[in-house]
Wavefront OBJ file of the C-alpha trace (Angstrom):
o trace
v 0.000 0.000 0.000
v 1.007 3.132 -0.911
v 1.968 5.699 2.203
v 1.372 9.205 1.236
v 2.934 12.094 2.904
v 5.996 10.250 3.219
v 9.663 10.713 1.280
v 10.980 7.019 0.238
v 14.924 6.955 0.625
v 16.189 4.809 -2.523
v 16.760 4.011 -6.462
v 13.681 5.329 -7.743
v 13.441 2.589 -9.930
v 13.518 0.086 -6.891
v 11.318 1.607 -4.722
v 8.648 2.381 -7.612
v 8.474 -0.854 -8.353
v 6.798 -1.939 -5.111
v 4.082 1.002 -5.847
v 0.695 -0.054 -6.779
v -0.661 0.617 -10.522
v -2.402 3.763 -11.260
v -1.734 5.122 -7.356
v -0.723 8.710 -8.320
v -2.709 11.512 -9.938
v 0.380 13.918 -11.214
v 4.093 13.670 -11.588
v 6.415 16.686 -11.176
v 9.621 16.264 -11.138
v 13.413 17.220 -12.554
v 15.812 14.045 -13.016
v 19.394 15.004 -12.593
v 20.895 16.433 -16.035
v 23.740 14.352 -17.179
v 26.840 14.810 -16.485
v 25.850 17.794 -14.575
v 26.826 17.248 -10.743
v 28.344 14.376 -8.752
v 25.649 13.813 -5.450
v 27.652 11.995 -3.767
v 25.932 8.989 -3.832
v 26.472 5.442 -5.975
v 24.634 4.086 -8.514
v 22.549 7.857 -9.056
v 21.603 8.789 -12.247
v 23.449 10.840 -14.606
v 26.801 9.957 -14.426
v 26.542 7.591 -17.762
v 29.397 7.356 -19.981
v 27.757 8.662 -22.709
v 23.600 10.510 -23.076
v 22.782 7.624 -25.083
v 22.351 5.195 -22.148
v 21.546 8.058 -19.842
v 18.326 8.710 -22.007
v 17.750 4.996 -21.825
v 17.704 4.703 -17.811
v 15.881 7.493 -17.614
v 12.915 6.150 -19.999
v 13.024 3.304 -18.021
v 12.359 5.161 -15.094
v 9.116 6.898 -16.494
v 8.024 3.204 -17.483
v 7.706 2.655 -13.800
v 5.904 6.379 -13.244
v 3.952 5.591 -15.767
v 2.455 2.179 -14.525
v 2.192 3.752 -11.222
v -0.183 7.223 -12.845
v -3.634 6.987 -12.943
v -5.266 7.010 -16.313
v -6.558 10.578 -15.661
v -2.803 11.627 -14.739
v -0.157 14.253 -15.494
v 3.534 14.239 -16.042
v 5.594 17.241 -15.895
v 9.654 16.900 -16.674
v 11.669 19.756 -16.130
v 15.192 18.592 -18.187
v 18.229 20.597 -18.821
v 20.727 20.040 -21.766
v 24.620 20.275 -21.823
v 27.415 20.784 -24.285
v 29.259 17.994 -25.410
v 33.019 18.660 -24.325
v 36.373 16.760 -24.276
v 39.581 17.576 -22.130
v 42.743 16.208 -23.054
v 44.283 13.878 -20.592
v 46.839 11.247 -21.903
v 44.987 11.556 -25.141
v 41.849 10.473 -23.381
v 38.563 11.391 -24.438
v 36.364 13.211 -20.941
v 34.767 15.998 -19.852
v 36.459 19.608 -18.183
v 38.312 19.166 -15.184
v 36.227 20.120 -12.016
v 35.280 23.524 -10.905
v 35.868 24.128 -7.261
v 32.643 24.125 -4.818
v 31.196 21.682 -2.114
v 29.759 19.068 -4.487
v 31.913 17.692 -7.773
v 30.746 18.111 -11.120
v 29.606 15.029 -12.908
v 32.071 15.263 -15.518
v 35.417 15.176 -13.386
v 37.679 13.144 -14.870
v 35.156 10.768 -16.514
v 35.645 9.003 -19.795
v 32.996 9.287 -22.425
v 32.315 7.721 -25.756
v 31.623 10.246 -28.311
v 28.156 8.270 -29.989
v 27.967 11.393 -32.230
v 28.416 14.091 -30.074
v 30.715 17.201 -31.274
v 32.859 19.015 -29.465
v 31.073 22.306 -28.263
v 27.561 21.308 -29.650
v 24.350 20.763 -27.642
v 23.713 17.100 -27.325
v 19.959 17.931 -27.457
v 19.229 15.838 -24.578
v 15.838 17.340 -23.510
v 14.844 16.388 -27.455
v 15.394 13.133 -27.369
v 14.157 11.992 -24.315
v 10.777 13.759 -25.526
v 10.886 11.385 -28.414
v 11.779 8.103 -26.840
v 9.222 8.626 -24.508
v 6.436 9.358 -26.812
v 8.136 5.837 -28.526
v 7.082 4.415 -25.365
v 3.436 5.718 -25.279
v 3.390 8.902 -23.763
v 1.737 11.465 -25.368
v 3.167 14.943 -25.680
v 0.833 17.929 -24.916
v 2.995 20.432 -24.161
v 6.617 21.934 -24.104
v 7.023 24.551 -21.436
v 9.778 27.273 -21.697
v 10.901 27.739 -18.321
v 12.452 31.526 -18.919
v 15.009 32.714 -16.092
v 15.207 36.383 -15.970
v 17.829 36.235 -12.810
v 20.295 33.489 -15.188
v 24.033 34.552 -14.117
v 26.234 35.276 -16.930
v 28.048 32.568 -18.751
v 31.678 32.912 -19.530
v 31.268 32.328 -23.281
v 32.153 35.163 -25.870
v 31.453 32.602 -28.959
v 27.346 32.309 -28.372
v 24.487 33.600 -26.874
v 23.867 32.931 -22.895
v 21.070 30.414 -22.126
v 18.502 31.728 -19.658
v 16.395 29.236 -20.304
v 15.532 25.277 -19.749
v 12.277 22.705 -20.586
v 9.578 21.084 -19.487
v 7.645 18.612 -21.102
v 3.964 17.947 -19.997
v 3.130 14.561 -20.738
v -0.261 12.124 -20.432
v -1.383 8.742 -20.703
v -4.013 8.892 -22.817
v -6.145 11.025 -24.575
v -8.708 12.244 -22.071
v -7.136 13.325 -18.486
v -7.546 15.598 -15.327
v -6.741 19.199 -16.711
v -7.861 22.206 -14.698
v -7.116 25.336 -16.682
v -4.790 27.868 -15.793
v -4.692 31.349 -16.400
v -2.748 34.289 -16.524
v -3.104 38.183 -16.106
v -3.748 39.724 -19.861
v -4.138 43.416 -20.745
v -4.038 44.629 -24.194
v -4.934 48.096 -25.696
v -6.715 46.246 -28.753
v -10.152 46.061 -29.130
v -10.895 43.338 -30.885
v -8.877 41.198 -28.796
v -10.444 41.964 -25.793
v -13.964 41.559 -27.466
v -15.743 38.042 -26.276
v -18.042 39.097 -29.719
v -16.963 38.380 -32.512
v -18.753 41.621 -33.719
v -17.156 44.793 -34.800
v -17.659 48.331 -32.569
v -20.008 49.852 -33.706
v -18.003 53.591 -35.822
v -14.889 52.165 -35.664
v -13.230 52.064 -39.173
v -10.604 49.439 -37.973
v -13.452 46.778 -37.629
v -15.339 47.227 -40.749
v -16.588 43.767 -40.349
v -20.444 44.668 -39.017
v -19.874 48.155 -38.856
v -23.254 50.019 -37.498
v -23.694 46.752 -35.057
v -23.637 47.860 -31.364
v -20.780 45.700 -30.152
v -20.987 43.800 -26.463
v -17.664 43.856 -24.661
v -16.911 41.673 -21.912
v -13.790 40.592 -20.275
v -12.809 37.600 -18.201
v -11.762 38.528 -14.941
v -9.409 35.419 -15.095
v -7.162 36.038 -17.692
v -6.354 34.393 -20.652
v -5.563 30.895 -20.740
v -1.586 30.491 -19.264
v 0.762 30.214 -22.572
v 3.816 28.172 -22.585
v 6.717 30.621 -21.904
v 6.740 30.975 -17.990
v 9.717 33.602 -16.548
v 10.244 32.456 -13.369
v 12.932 33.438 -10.957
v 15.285 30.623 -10.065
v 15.934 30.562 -6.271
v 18.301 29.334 -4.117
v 18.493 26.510 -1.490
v 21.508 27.343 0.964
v 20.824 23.886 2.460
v 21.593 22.017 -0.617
v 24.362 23.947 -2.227
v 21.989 24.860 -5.028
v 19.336 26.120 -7.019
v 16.149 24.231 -6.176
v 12.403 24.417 -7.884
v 10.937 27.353 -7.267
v 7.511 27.104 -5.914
v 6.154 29.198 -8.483
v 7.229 27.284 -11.491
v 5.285 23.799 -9.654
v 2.251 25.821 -8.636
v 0.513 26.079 -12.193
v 1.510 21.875 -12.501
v -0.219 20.987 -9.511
v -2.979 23.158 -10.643
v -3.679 21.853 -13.637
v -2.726 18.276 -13.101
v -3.735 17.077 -9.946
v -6.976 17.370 -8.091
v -7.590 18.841 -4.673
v -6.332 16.278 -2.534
v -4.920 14.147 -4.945
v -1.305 12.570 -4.950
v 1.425 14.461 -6.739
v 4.669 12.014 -7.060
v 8.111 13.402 -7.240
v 10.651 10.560 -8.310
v 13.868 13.233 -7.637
v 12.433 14.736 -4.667
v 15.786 16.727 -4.216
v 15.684 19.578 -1.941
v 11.517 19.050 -0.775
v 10.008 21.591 -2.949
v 7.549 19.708 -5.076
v 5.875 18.497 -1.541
v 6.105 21.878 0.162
v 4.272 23.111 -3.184
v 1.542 20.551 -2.873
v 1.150 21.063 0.721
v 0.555 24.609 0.238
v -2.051 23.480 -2.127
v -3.700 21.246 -0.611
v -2.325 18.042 -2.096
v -0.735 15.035 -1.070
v 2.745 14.480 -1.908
v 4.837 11.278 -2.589
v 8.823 11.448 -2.876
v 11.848 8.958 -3.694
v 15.251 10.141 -3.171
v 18.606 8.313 -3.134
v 20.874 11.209 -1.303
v 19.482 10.664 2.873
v 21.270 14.344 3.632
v 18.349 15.787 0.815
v 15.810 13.761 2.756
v 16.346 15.989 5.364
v 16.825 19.323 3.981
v 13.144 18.090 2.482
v 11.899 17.212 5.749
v 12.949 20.005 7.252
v 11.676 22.286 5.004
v 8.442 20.415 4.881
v 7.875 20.555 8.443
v 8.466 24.409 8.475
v 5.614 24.553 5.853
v 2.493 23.425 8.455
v 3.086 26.578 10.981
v 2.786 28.359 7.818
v -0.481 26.612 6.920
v -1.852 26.679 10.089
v -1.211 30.461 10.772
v -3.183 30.821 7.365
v -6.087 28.730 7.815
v -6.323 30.397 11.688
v -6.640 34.025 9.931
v -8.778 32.946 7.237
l 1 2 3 4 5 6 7 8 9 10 11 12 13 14 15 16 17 18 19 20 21 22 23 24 25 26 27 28 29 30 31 32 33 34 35 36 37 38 39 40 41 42 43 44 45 46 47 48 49 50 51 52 53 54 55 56 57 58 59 60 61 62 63 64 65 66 67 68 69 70 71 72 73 74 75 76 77 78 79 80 81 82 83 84 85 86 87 88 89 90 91 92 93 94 95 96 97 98 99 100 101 102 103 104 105 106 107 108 109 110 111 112 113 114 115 116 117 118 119 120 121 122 123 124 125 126 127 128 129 130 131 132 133 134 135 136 137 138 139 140 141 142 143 144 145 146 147 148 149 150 151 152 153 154 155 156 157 158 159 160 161 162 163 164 165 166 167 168 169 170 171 172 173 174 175 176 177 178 179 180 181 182 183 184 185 186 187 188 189 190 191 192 193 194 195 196 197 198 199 200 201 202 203 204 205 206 207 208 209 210 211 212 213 214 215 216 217 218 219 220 221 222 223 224 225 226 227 228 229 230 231 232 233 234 235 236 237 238 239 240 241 242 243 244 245 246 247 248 249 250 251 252 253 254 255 256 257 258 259 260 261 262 263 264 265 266 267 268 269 270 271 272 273 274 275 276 277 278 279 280 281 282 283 284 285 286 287 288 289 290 291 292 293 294 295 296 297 298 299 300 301 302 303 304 305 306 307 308 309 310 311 312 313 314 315
């Protein structure tokens, strides 16, 4: 039976095997990027020799998540790319030497095979896991643009600085829990802020029914949310790093899961997919190899219900 609430400390893969089918209403998660940082921990994802056969545990992965989602279910993958690089040691084919900080980059000193990849090009990662996994019955409804208007400067004079990274929205099937979002529009047009289809009545720029009297409404909503969210990344001084922001989960939880429904994070990281759902009145379910991240999650999780129960006291 599955325990909700509750942060499961092992391989994802392991532990989601001993989950029910169809237990979960929404997935939202971010895998670790390849080759990206070194967590300390064996036998974690993403230190691969080469994308190839990280794309290919990773699918496997989502197999699992996706017994486990309901029918009615959401997936939401936030998944960053990387350049393909070489460092030459003893004519050895790996990635730049390590940069100095508290955790090692993934890269260090490991030996890749090339499987295509040139030097200094992106090795499209986020692409082709979208692909295999719509090869493995997942359907595709949305790619999110995850825009970063706070991205620190890269030290590259030969392109353009990413700010930028993406997340695919994924379903089982056709017909699925989808509550829709939206998002604060004002516009100095009047024909897009019409709800008629009519044209106002003297205005030359709608000739279209000229002479009609025109009915304007507005929604008080919004328009529905479009794709391209800028989001502030924000730091976790716990973990050494950047974590999920809150408000980049919110609209996923939102949409995909239903008041108190279960939202699964397979990378539960730093805690912030469960503090979101929390706050949201959702149920959350996490796996995570690294036990120091359990508790920075637990911690943070725990300093979430004060919060929740000042706020429901002053409502």
């Amino acid at each position: 039976m599955l325990e909700v609430n509750k942060i499961y400390q092992g391989d994802c893969l392991e532990v989601l095997k001993t989950f029910p089918d169809e237990c979960v209403d929404c997935i939202v998660t971010s895998p670790p990027y390849w080759k990206q940082r070194d967590y300390g921990v064996s036998g974690q994802l993403g230190l691969e020799e080469n994308y190839l056969e990280f794309i290919e545990n990773l699918c496997n992965i989502f197999d699992e998540v996706y017994r486990v989602l309901k029918k009615s279910g959401s997936c939401f993958v936030n998944l960053g790319d990387t350049y393909f690089r070489k460092y030459v040691n003893d004519k050895a084919q790996t990635f730049r030497p390590k940069q100095a900080g508290k955790y090692k980059r993934g890269y260090d000193g490991i030996k890749v095979k090339n499987n295509g990849g040139k030097e200094k090009s992106l090795c499209l990662i986020p692409e082709r896991f979208a692909i295999e996994m719509t090869a493995r019955d997942w359907l595709l409804r949305n790619t999110i643009i995850w825009h970063k208007p706070n991205k620190l400067p890269e030290s590259v004079k030969d392109r353009f600085t990413v700010d930028f990274e993406k997340i695919f929205f994924f379903t089982k099937s056709k017909n699925y829990h989808f509550e829709q979002q939206f998002e604060p529009h004002k516009t100095n047009n009047k024909k897009d802020r019409m709800v008629s289809h009519r044209a106002w009545d003297n205005d030359p720029s709608c000739a279209r029914g000229a002479g009609e009297k025109a009915i304007m409404k507005f929604n008080p909503l919004g328009r529905n949310k479009r794709s391209v969210w800028s989001i502030h990344t924000k730091p976790c001084p716990e973990a050494h790093f950047a974590a999920f922001p809150e408000e980049l989960i919110n609209p996923m939880i939102l949409a995909g899961c239903p008041e108190a429904g279960i939202v699964l994070d397979p990378f539960m990281g730093a805690g912030t997919t469960a503090v979101a759902a929390k706050k949201l009145n959702r149920n959350y379910v996490g796996i995570e190899l690294n036990p120091d991240y359990i508790k920075i999650s637990e911690k943070r999780i725990n300093e979430t219900y004060p919060q929740l129960k000042l706020a429901i006291k002053e409502s």
